[in-house]
C-alpha positions in Angstrom: -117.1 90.2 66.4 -116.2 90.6 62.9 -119.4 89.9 60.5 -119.0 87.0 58.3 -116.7 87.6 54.8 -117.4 84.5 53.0 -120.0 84.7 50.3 -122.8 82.5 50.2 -122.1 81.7 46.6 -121.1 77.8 45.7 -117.3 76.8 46.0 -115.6 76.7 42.7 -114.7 72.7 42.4 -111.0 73.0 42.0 -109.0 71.7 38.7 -107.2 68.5 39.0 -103.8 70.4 39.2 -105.3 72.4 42.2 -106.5 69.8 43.7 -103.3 68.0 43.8 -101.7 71.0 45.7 -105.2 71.4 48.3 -104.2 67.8 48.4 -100.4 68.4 49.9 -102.0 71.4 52.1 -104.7 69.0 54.0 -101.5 67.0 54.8 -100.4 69.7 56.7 -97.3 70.6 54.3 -95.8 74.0 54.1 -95.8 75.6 50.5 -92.1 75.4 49.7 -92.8 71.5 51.0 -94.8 71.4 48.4 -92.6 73.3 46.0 -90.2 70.5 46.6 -92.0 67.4 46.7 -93.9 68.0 43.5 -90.9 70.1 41.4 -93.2 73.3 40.8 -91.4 76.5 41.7 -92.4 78.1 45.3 -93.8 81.1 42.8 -96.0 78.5 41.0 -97.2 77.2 44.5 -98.1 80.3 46.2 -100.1 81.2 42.6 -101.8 78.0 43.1 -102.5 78.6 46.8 -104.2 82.4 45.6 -106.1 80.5 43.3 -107.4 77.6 45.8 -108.2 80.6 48.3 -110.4 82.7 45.5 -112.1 78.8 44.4 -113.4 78.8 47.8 -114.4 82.3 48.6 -111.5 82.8 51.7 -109.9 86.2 52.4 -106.5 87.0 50.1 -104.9 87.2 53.1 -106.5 84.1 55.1 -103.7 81.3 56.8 -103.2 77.9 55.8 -105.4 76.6 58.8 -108.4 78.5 57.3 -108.0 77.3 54.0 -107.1 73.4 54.9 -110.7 73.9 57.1 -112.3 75.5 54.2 -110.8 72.5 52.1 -112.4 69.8 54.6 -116.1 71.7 54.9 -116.6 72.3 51.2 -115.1 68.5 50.4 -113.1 69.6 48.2 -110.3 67.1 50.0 -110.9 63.4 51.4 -111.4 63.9 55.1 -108.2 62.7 57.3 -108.3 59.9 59.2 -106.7 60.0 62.8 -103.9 58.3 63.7 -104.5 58.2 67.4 -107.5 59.0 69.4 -109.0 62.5 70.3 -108.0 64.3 73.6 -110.8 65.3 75.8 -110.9 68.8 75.2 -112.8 71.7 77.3 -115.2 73.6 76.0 -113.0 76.5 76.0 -110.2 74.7 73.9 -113.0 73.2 71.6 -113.7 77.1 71.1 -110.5 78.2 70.8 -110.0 75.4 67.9 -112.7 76.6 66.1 -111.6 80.3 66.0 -108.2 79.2 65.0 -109.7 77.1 62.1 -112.4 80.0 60.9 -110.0 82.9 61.8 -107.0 83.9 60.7 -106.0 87.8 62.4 -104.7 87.2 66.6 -107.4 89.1 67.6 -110.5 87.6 65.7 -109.3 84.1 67.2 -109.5 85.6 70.7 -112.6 87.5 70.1 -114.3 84.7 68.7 -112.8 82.6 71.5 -114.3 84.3 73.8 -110.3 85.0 75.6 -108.2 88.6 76.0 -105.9 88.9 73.2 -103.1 88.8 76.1 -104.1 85.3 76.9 -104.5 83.9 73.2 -101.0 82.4 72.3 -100.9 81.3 76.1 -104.4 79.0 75.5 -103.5 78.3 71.7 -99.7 76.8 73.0 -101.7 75.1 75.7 -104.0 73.5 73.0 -101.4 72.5 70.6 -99.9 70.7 73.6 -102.7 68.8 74.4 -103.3 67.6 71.2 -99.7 66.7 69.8 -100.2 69.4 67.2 -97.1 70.8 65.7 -98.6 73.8 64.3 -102.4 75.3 64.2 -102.0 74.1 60.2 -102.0 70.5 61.7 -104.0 71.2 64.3 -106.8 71.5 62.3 -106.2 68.7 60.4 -106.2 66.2 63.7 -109.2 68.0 64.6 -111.1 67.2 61.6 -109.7 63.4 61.8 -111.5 63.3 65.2 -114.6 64.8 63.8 -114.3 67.8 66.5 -114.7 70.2 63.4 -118.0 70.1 61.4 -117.6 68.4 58.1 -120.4 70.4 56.2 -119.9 74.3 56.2 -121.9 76.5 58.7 -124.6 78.1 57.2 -123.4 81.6 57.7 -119.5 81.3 56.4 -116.9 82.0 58.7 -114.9 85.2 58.9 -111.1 84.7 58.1 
């Protein structure tokens, strides 16, 4: 299993402008959304995004899922509240939804779900099913609506 990347070190709180963008993130829009809702250029957003990303201690790299999840645990963005109620989940999809929200490479979701990297995007299309998600981005924000996602972060960080 990869070790843990995130540093122990506090979350920078993020400026009001930042904020506003985590903001269009945890509700599960896509950066040139973004770009176009709030008239900043896509080059402006994804500069923003880097900086969001380095504020919390995630990986350069790191997807959207990660960093709305990251957003949630370090409150850094006002919890959702869901809109429907939560699907009764296995124990294997409730791991599966945590490597998605922790993870960001194909292979560190299926190691840390405990699946063979052949089965991943079989189990992860079967989870998005069975919880109406769209994409893991809103995945992750249902999950933490239905509290199946812990709203403090783990002690250790998670690897992204």
């Amino acid at each position: 299993m990869t070790p843990p990347v995130t540093t122990s070190a506090p979350i920078t709180p993020l400026t009001p402008t930042l904020q506003r963008v985590a903001q269009h993130l945890a509700g599960g829009l896509a950066p040139k959304e973004i770009a176009t809702q709030t008239g900043l250029s896509a080059v402006t957003v994804r500069q923003y995004i880097r900086d969001i990303r380095e504020s919390l201690h995630c990986l350069p790299r790191c997807k959207l899922p990660v960093i709305v999840h990251r957003l949630f645990t370090a409150l850094q963005v006002a919890p959702p509240t869901a809109d429907r109620p939560a699907p009764k989940l296995g124990s294997d999809q409730l791991l599966l939804l945590r490597a998605v929200a922790e993870h960001s490479d194909a292979r560190d979701i299926a190691v840390a779900a405990k699946i063979a990297p052949a089965d991943q995007r079989a189990a992860l299309d079967q989870l998005l099913a069975d919880t109406g998600a769209q994409d893991t981005t809103q995945l992750v924000i249902l999950a933490h609506g239905w509290n199946l996602l812990p709203a403090e972060p783990t002690r250790s960080g998670a690897s992204q």
